[in-house]
NUZA-986763 format. One line per 4 residues: number of its first residue (from 1); their letters; for each residue x, y, z of N, C-alpha, C. Coordinates in steps of 0.001 Angstrom, whole numbers, plus 500000, padded with zeros to 6 digits. Layout:
REM NUZA-986763
NUM> A> X:Y:Z:X:Y:Z:X:Y:Z; ...
***
This chain:
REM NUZA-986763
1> XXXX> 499695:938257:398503:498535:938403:399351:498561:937319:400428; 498298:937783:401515:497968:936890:403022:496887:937119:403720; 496255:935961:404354:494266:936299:404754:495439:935896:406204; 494969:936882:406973:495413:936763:408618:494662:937955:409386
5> XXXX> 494114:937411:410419:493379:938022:411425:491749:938547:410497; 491845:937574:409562:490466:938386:408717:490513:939613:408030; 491909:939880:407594:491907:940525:406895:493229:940771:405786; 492777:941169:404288:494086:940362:403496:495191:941920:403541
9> XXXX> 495965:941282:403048:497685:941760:403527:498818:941641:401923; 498819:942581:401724:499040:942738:400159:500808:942842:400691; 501878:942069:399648:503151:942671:399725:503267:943809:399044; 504150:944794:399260:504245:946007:397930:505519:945490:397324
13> XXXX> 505341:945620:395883:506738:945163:394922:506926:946083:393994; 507868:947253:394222:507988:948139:393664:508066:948058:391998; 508631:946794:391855:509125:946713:390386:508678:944608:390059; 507121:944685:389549:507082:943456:389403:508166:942352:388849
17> XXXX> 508696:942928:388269:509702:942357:387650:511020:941676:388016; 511051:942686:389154:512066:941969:390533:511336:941294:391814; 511048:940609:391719:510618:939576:392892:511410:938887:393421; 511696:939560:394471:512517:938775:395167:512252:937251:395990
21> XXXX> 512836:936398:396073:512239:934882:396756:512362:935170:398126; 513187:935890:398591:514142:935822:399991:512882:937096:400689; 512711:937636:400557:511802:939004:400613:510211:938764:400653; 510012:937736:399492:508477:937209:399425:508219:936266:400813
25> XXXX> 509427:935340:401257:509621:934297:402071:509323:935246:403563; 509683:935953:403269:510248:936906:405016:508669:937532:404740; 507764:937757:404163:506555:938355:404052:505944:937667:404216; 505858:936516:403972:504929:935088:404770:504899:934866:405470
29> XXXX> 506194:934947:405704:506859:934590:407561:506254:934865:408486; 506606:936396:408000:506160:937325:409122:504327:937431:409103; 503727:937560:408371:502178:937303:408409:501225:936409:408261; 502246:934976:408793:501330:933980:408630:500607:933749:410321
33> XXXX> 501238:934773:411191:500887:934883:412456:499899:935774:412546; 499005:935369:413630:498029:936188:413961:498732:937190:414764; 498158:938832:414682:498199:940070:415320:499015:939807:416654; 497621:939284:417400:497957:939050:418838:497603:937266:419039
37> XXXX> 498747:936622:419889:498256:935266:419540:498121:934918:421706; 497415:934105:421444:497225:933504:423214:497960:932860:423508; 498885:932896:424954:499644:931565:425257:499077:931002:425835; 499689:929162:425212:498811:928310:425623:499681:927046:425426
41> XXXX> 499267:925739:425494:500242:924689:425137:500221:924063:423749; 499218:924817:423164:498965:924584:421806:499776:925477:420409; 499859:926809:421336:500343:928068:420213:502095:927670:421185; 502853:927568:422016:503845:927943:422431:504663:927604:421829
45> XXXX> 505133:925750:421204:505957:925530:420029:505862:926428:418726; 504652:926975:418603:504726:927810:417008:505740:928885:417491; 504735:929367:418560:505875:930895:419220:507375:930607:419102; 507686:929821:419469:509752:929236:420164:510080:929034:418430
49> XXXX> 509391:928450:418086:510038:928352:416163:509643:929243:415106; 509201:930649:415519:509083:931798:414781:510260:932313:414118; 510559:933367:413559:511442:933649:412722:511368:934960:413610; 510160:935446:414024:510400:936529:414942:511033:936221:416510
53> XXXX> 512246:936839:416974:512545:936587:418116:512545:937072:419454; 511833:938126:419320:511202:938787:420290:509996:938480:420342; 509406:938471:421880:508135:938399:421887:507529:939398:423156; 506859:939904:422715:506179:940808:423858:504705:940507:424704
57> XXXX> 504543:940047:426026:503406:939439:426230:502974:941243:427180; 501148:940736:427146:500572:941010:428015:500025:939765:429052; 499979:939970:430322:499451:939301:431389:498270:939933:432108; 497652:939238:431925:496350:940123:432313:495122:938776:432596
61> XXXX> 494543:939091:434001:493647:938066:434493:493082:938077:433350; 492555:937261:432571:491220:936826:432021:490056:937495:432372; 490047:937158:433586:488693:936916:434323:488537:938308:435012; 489578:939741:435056:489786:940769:435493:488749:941653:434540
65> XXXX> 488330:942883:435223:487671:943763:434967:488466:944966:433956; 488214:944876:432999:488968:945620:432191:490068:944765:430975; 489762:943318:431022:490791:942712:430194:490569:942714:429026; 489572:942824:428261:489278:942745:427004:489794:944554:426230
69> XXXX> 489745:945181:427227:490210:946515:427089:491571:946769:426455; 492563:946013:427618:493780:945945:427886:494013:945179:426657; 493438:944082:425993:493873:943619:424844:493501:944511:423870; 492846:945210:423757:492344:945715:422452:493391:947516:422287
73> XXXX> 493731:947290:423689:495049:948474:423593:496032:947337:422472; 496528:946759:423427:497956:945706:422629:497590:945474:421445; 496104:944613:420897:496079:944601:419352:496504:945771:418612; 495952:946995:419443:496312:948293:418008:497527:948097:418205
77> XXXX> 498378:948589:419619:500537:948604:419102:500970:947895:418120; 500270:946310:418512:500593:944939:417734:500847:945486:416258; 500306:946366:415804:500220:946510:414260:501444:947658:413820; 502186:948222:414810:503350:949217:414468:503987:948055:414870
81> XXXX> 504550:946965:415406:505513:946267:415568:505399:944759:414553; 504447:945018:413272:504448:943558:413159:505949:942990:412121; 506268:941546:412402:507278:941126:412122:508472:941875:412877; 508507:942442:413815:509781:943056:415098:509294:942748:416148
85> XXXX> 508394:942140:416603:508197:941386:417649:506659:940468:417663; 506383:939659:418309:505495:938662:418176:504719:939188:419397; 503194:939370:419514:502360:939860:420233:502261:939024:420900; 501665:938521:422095:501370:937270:422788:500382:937684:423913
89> XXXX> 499267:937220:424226:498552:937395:425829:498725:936193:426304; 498588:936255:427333:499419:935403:428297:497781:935498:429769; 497069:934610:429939:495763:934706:431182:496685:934357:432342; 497182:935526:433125:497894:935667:434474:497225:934762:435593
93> XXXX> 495560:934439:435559:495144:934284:436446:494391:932561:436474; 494981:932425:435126:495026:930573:435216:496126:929838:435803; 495960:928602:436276:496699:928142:437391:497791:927426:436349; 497768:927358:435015:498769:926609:434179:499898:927762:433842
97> XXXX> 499678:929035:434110:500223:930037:433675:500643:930483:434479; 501059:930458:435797:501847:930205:437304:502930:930664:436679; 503538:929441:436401:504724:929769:436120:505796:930413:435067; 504575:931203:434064:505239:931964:433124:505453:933568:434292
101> XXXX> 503962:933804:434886:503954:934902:435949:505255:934738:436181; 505678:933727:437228:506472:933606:438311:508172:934060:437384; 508450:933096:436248:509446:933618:434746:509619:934797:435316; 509132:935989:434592:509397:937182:434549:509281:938165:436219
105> XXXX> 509417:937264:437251:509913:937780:438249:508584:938512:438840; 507305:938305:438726:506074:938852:438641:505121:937841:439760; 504585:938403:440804:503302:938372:441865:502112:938586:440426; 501241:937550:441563:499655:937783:440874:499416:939553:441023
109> XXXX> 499624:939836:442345:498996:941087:442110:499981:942199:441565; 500706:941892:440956:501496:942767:440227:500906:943253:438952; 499941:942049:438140:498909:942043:437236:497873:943446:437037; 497675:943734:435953:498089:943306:434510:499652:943558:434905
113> XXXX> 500840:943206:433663:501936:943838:433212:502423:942919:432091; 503451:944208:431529:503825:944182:430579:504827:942929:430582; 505425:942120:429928:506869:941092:429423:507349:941440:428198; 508479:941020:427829:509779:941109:426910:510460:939863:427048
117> XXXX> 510865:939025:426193:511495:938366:426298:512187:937901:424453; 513463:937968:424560:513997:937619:423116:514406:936007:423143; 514033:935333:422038:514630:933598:422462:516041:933355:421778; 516664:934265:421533:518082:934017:421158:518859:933632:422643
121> XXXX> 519202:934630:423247:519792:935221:424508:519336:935068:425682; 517634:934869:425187:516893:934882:426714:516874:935994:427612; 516944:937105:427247:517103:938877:427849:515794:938703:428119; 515204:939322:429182:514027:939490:428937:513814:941109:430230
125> XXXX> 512459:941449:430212:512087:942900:430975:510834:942473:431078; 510165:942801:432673:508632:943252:432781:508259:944679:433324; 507365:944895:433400:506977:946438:433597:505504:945959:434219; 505175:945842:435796:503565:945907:435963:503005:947546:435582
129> XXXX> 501886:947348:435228:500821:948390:434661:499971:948287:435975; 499738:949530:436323:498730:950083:436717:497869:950296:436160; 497992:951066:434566:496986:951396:433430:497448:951341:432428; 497124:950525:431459:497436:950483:430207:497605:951502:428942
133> XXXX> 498097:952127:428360:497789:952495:427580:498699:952482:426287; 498451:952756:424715:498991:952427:423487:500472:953003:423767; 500970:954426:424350:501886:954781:424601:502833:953943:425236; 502157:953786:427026:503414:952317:427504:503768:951494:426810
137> XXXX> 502589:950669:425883:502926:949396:425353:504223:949911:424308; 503590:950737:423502:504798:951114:422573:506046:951668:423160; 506305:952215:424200:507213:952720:424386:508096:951425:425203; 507509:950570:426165:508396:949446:426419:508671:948272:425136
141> XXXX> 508232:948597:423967:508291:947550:422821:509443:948224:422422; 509565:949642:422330:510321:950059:421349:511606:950248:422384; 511873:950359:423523:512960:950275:424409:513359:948915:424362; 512856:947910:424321:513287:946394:424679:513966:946316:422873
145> XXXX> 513443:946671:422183:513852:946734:420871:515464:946853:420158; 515291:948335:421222:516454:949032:420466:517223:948489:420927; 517125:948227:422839:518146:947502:423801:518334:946215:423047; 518244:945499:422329:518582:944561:421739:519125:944396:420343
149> XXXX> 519457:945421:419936:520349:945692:418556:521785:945936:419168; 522283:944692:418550:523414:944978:418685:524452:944787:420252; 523472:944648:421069:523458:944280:422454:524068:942807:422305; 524636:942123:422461:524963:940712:423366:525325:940505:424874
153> XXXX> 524544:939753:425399:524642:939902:427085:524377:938357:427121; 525133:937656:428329:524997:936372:428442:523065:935946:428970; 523254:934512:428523:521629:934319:428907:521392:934366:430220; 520198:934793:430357:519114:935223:431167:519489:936543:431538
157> XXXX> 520198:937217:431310:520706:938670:431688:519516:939783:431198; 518857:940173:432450:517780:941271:431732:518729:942843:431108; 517445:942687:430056:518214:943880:429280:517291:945233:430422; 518027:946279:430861:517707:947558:431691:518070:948653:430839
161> XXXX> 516773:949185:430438:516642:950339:429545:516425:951357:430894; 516752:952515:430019:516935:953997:430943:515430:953967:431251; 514457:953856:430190:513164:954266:430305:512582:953431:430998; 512679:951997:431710:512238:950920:432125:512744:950781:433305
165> XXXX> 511897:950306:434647:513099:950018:435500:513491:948373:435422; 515122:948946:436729:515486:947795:436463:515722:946606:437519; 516359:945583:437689:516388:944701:438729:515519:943371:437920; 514944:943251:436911:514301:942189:436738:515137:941084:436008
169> XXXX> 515084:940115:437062:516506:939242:436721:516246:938227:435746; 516914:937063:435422:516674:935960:434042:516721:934855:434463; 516454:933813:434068:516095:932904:433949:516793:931469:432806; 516980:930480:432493:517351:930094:431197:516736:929570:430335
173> XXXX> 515240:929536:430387:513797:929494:429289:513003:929670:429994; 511805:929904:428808:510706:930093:429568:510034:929000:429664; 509116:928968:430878:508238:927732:431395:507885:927372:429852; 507634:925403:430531:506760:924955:429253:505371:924771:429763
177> XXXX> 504528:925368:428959:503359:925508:429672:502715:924172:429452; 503302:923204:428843:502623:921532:428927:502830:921209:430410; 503831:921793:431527:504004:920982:432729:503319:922134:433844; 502242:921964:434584:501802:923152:435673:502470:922650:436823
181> XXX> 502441:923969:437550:503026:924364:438498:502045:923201:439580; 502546:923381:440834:502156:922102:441766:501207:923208:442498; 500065:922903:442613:498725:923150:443243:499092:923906:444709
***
């Protein structure tokens, strides 16, 4: 059992008797994270030392008309991808968060949109949204996904899925959001 996001999270063990350590470990792992977590300079070291290595952000003003919306799309996907990628919102329209925007090759008014980014390789994909919905999110989660099985591409090399467009180039980490961008 795991208490996360307020609500508990049972492992299934087919055969009490076999408990696995390695299996129980990877079930903690993976749900000791909240659903959807905020970037910030507080959560970003947890994010970079996850066990999950994908992370999928939304960017979305804060302060925009419709943002609480746009998250509450991503929380539901969040729950078909948990432990295969790490949820993240990301406030596009704070001035410390400049330069994650700027990362993924992204204008303010490109906002909301979607990010991808894996921290092995550093591949990463954005997609601006016009309109959100559970379908896009899932369908660029599950393209950035697959494009990354089995894939090796040197770092910062964006991964270009058929379903995604492409041109969005790399980088060799992502901003640390302890240092802001210059005024």
């Amino acid at each position: 059992m795991e208490e996360v996001d307020d609500k508990r999270l049972d492992m299934k063990i087919p055969d009490e008797k076999k408990i696995d350590a390695t299996r129980m470990s990877r079930f903690i792992e993976m749900n000791k994270l909240h659903l959807v977590t905020e970037y910030g300079p507080m959560t970003a070291v947890g994010l970079f030392n996850s066990a999950v290595r994908t992370h999928l952000l939304l960017i979305s003003d804060k302060a925009s008309e419709g943002h609480a919306d746009r998250v509450s799309v991503f929380r539901e996907v969040a729950k078909l991808f948990r432990g295969k990628a790490l949820f993240v919102v990301a406030d596009g329209g704070a001035q410390a968060n400049k330069r994650l925007v700027a990362f993924f090759k992204l204008q303010r008014s490109q906002l909301p949109a979607l990010a991808a980014y894996h921290t092995e390789d550093e591949a990463q994909d954005a997609l601006p949204l016009a309109r959100i919905s559970a379908s896009v999110v899932r369908d660029f989660c599950a393209a950035f996904l697959r494009d990354r099985r089995g894939v090796r591409i040197g770092p910062g090399r964006p991964v270009q899925s058929r379903a995604l467009p492409a041109g969005w180039g790399g980088r060799s980490s992502l901003p640390d959001p302890h240092i802001h961008s210059p005024r």
